[in-house]
C-alpha positions in Angstrom: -21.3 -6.0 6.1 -17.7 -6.3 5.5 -16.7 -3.8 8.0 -18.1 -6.0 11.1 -16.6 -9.1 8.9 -12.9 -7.8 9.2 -13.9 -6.7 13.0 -15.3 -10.3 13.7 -12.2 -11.8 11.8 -9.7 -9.9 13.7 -11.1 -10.4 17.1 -11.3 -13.9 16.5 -7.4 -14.6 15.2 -6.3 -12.0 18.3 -7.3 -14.9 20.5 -5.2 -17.3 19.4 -1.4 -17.2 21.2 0.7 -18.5 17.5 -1.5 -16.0 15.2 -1.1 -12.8 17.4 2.9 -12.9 17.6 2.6 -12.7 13.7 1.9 -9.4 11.3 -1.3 -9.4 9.2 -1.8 -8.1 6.0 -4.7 -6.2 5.6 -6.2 -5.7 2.4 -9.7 -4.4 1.0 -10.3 -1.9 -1.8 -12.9 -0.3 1.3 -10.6 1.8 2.9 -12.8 1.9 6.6 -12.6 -2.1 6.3 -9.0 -1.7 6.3 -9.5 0.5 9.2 -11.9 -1.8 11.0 -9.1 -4.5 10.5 -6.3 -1.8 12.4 -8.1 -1.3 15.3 -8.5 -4.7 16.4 -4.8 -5.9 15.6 -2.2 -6.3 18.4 1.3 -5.6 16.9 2.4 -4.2 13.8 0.1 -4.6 10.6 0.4 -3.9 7.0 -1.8 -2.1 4.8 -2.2 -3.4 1.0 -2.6 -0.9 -0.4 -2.5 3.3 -0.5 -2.1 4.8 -3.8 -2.4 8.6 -5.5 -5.1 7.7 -7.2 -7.9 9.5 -5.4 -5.4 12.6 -4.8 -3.4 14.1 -2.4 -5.5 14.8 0.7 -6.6 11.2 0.1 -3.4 9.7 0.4 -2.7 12.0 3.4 -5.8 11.3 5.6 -5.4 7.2 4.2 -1.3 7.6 5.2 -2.7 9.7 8.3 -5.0 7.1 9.7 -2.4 4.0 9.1 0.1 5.7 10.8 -2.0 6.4 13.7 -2.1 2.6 14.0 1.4 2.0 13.6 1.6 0.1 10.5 3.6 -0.4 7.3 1.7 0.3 4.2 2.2 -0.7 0.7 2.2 1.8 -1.5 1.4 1.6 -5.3 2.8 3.5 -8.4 -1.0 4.7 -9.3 -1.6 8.4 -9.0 -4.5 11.0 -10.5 -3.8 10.3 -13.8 -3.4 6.1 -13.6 -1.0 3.7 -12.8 2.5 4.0 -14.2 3.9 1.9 -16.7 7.1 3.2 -17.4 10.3 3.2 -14.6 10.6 6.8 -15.1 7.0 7.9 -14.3 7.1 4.4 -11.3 9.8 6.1 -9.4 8.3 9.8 -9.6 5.2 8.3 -8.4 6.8 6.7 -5.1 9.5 9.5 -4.7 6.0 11.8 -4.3 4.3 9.4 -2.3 7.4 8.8 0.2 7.9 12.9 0.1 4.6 13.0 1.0 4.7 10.9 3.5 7.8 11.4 5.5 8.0 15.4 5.1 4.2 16.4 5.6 3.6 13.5 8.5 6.5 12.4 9.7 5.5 9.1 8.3 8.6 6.4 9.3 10.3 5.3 6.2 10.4 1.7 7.1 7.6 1.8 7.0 6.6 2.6 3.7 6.5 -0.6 0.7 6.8 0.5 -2.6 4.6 -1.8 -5.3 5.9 -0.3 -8.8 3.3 -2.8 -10.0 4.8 -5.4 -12.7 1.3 -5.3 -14.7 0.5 -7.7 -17.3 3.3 -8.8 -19.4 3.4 -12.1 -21.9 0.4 -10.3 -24.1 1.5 -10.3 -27.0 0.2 -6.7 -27.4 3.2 -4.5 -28.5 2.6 -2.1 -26.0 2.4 -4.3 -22.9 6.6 -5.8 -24.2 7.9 -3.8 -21.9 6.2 -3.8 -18.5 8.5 -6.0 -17.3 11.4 -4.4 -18.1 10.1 -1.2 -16.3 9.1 -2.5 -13.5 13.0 -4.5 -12.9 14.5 -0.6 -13.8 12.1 1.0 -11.2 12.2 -1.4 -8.8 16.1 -0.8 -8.8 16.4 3.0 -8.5 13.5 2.9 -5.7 15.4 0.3 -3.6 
């Protein structure tokens, strides 16, 4: 089961003097796996990832839990409707998700990553020509 996997894992790096002084990365698309990985960290951690996608209260109780915890998260430009491909609809998405965040829990700023995801550019597909393009404009206004 993964959640005892990530305990197990956890645990075991903890032990070891070099690997504790450093942050981990936690990452699982199982949201209590994440959380398994939290509670056995020493130091600050970083969440990948925490998006919009499942709504609102989602986010909140997800943003709730990592800031319980004390780590950073990474947050991606994915809300209810799908991720965003444009820099416009990129940096609404993370303006609402750090809004969220830093108004409704007090959530430290510096603590917050913003991924306005690149997504797959060098198709070919006419559509996809300018992905990368967005993501350089978002990624610009966000910083």
């Amino acid at each position: 089961d993964s959640v005892s996997a990530m305990s197990k894992f956890c645990n075991y790096i903890s032990c070891e003097p070099d690997v504790s002084k450093l942050p981990l990365c936690i990452d699982s698309s199982n949201f209590s796996v994440i959380e398994a990985g939290l509670k056995c960290t020493q130091g600050k951690s970083i969440v990948n990832s925490i998006s919009l996608k499942e709504g609102e209260e989602d986010f909140l109780e997800k943003s709730r839990i990592v800031k319980k915890y004390g780590a950073a998260v990474v947050v991606m430009a994915f809300d209810e409707t799908g991720q965003a491909t444009d820099a416009d609809r990129k940096v609404a998405i993370c303006t609402r998700s750090y809004r969220l965040m830093t108004e409704k829990l007090g959530f430290n700023p510096n603590d917050i990553i913003f991924d306005p995801n690149i997504l797959t550019i060098a198709t070919g597909i006419e559509e996809h020509n300018t992905y990368g393009i967005s993501y350089i404009e978002a990624t610009k206004q966000i910083k």
